[in-house]
C-alpha positions in Angstrom: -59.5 -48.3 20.5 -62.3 -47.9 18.1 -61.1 -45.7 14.9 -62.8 -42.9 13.5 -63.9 -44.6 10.1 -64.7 -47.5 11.9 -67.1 -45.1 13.9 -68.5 -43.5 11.2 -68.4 -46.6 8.7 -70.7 -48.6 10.8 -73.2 -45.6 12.1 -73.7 -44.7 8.7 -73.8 -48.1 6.6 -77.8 -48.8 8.2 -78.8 -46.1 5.9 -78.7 -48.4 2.7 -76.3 -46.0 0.8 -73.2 -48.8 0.8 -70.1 -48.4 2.8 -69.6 -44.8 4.2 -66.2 -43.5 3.2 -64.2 -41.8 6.2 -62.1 -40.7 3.3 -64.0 -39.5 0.2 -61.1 -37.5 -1.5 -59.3 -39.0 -5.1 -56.3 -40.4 -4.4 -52.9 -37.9 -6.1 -51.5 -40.7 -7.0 -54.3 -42.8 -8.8 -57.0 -40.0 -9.5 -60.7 -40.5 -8.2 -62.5 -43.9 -7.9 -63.6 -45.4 -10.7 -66.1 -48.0 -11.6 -64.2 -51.6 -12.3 -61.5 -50.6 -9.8 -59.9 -53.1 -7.7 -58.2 -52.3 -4.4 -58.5 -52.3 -0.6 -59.8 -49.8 2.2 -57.0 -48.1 4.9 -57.8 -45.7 7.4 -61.7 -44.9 5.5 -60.2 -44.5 2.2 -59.6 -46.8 -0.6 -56.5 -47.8 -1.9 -56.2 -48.1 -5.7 -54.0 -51.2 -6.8 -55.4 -51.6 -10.9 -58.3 -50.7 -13.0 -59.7 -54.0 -14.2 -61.9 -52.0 -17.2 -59.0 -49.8 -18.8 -55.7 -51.9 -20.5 -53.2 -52.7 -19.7 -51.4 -49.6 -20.9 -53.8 -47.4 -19.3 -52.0 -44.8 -17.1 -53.8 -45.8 -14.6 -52.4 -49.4 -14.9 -49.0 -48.3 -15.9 -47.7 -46.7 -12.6 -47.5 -49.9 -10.5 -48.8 -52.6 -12.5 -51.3 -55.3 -13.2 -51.6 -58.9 -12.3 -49.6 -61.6 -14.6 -52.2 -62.5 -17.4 -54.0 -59.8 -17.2 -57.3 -59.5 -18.9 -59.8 -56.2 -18.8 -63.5 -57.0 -18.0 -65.8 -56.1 -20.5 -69.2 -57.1 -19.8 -71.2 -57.7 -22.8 -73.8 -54.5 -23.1 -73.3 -51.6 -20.8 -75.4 -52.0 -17.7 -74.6 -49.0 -16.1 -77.1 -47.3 -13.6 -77.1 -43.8 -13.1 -79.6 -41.7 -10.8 -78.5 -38.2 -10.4 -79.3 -36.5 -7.3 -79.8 -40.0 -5.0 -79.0 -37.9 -2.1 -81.1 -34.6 -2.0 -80.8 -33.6 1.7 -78.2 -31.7 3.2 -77.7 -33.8 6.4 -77.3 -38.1 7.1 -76.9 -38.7 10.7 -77.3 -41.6 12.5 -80.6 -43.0 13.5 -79.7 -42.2 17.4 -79.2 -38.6 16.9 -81.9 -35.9 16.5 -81.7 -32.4 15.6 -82.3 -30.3 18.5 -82.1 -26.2 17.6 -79.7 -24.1 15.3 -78.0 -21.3 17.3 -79.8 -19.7 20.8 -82.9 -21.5 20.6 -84.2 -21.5 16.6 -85.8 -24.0 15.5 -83.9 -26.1 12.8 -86.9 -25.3 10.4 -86.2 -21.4 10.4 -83.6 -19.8 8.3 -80.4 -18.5 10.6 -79.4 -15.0 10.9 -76.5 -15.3 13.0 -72.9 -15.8 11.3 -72.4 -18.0 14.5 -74.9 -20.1 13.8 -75.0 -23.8 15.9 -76.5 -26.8 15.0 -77.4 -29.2 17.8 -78.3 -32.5 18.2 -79.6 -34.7 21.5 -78.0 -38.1 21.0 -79.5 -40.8 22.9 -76.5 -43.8 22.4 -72.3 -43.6 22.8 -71.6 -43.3 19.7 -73.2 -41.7 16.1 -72.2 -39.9 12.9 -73.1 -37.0 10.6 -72.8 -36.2 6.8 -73.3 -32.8 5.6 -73.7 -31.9 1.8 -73.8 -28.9 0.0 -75.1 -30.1 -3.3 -76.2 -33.6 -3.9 -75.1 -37.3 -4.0 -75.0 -39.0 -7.6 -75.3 -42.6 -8.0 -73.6 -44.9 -10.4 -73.7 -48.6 -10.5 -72.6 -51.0 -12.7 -75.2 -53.9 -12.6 -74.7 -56.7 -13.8 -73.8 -59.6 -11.1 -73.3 -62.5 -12.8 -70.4 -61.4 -14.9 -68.6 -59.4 -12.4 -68.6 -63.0 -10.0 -67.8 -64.9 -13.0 -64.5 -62.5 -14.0 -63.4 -62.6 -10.2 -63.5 -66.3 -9.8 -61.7 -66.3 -12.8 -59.1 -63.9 -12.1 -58.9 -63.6 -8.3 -56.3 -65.2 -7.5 -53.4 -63.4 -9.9 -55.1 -60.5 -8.1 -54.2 -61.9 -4.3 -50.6 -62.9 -5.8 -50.1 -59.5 -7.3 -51.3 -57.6 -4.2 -49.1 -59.3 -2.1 -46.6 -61.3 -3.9 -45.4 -58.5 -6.3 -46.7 -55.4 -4.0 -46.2 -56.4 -1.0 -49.0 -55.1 0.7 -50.2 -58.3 2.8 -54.0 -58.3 2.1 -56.1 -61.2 3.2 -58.4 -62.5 0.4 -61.6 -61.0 2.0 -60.2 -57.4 1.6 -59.5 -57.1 -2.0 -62.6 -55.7 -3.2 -63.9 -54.7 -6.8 -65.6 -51.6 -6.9 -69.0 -51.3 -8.5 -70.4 -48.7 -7.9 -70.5 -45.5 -5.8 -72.5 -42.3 -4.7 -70.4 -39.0 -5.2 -71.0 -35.3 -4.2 -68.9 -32.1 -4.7 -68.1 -30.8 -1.1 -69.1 -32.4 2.0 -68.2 -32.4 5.8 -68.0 -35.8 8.3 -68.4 -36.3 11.7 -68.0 -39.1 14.0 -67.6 -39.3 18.1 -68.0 -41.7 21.0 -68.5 -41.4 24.5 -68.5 -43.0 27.9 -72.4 -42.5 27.9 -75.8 -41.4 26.0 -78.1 -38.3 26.4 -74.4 -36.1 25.0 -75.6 -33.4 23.0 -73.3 -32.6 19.8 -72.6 -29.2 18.4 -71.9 -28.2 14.7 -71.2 -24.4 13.4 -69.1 -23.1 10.1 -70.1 -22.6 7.2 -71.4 -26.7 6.2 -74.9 -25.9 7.8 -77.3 -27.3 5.4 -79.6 -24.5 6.5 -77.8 -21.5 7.0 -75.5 -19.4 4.5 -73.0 -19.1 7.2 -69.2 -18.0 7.2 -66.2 -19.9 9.7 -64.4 -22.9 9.7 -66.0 -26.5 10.1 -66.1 -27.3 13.8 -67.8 -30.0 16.1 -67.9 -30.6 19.7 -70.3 -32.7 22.1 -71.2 -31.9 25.9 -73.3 -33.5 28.8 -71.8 -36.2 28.2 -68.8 -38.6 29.9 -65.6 -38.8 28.1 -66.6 -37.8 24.9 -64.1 -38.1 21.5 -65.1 -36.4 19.0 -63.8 -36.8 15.4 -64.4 -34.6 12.4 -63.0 -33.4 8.4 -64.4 -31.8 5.4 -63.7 -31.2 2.1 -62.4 -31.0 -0.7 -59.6 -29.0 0.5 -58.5 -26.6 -2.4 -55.7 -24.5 -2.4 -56.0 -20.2 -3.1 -55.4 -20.8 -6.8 -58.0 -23.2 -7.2 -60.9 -22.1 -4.9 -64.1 -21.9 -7.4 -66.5 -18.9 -8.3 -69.8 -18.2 -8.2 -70.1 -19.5 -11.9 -67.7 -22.2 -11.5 -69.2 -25.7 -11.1 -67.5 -28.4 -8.9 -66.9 -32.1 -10.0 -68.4 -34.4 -8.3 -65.3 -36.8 -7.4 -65.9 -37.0 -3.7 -67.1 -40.4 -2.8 -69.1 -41.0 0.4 -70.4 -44.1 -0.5 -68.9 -47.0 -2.3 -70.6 -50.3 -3.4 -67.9 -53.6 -3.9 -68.0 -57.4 -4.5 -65.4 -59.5 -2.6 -64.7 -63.3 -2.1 -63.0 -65.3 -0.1 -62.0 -69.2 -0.6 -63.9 -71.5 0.9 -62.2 -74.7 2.7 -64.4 -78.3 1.4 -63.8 -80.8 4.1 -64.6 -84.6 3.2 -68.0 -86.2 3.2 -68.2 -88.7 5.8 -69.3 -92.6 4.4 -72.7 -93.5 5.2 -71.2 -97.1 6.9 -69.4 -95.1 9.2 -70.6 -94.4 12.5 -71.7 -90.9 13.0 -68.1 -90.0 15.0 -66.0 -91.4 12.7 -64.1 -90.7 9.8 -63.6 -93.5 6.9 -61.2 -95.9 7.3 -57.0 -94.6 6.7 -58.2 -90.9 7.6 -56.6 -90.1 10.8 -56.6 -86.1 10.5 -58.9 -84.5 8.4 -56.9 -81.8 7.1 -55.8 -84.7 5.1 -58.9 -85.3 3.0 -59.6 -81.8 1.9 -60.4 -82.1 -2.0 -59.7 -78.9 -3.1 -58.8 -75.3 -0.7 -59.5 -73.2 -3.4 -62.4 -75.0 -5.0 -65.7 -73.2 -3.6 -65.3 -69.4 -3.6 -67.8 -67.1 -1.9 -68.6 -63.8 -3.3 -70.5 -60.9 -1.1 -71.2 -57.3 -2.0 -72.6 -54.3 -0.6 -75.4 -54.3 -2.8 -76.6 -57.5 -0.2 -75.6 -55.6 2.7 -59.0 -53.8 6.5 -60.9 -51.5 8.3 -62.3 -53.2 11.8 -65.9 -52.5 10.5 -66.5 -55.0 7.4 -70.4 -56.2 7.2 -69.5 -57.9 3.9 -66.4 -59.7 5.1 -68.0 -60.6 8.5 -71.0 -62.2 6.1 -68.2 -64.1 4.3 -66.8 -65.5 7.8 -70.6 -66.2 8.5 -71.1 -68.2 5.2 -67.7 -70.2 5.6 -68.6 -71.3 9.5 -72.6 -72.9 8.9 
């Protein structure tokens, strides 16, 4: 069965942003994501293990640990990108759905006076997603390439051994990732759904309508359709004591799109001798697995920039590389 982030991850990742976050809230434990972060994504979240830009003393490091020889990255210069308000629209939906009306028949265009107010959308395939915003999406992205693949073929391994050795989690190499970058907003509401055909319609009211200062809770549903499942969250969620005033401004910690590097090991299997015949291996090598030089001597590095949870363009990319 198809998850919900995997939905939403994939529906949403054609839209050039980076990888669409199921999960955008900071972590209690760890705090919000951070540039230079190295972890893992569960369930559309990430999953802090170490900050590879603070020390080792760092409270962020402190709590569970770093890898044995641990170094901080500290690219020479500081080439960090910022472009506030990246996202200015209110809505990012997939490219199969297409807004239909907003309550009993008004057009999408015209300002709602109803406090039940619908959005709706015709969706012409069995699956899509939706992003609503309420203020924008702020890009940051630390660019600088060639340093951030020369620290991880220098360190990556301590980091594979560290996630799995001294943590325990049981990560493949392809899912530790190194986060550089992000888009954040301040509130925001996801939806995701599948069903057993197209031509469903899908139906949003609350108060997350981009165009209508409406009241009510967050709700989606989809019709006319076969089966359908429908998945959808918002947030932050903010208890009594700390819901914000008029004048208060929200911080923008909510990340809906992340940019990451990973890498994965590439196997080097022997060159065959030109005197052999075009079957055969040299003389004295019966099994190949025999003659590989070195396991961990080529490394591939991918990131979203170019382009677990089931839905992994960049890791599928390293599979791609490793095959040809």
């Amino acid at each position: 069965m198809v998850s919900a982030w995997d939905i939403y991850a994939e529906q949403l990742f054609t839209l050039g942003y980076g990888h669409p976050l199921w999960v955008p809230e900071p972590c209690v434990e760890s705090g919000e994501i951070c540039i230079g972060d190295v972890g893992y994504l569960r369930a559309g979240g990430f999953r802090f293990i170490f900050s590879s830009m603070k020390e080792q003393d760092h409270p962020r490091n402190t709590r569970i640990g770093v890898p044995q020889g641990f170094q901080p990255f500290r690219p020479p210069g500081h080439q960090l990108v910022r472009r506030p308000n990246e996202i200015m629209q209110g809505q990012l939906h997939s490219a199969n759905l297409r807004s239909t009306s907003l309550s009993g028949g008004v057009s999408v265009d015209a300002p709602a006076t109803s406090g039940n107010a619908i959005l709706r959308y015709h969706c012409s395939d069995s699956s899509g997603a939706i992003l609503l915003l309420k203020r924008a999406g702020h890009y940051e992205l630390l660019d600088c390439r060639l340093h951030i693949k020369t620290y991880m073929l220098e360190h990556f391994s301590r980091w594979h051994e560290f996630a799995n050795g001294d943590l325990g989690i049981g990560l493949q190499e392809k899912e530790i990732l190194f986060v550089s970058g992000f888009i954040k907003t301040t509130e925001w509401a996801a939806a995701a759904f599948r069903s057993g055909g197209s031509n469903g319609e899908l139906s949003i009211s609350g108060g997350f309508l981009p165009l209508a200062s409406v009241s009510g809770e967050f709700s989606v549903s989809m019709t006319r359709c076969d089966s359908p499942a429908v998945f959808y969250r918002s947030g932050p969620t903010r208890s009594e004591t700390e819901r914000l005033t008029s004048e208060d401004v929200a911080a923008s910690d909510q990340c809906i799109f992340l940019h990451y590097y990973k890498m994965k090991s590439r196997i080097i299997w022997p060159t065959i001798r030109a005197a052999a015949g075009p079957h055969n291996l040299p003389p004295g090598s019966e099994d190949p697995e025999h003659d590989i030089i070195d396991n961990l001597g080529l490394e591939d590095i991918e990131s979203t920039h170019d382009n677990p949870d089931k839905f992994d363009p960049v890791g599928c990319l390293l599979d791609y590389i490793l095959e040809v």
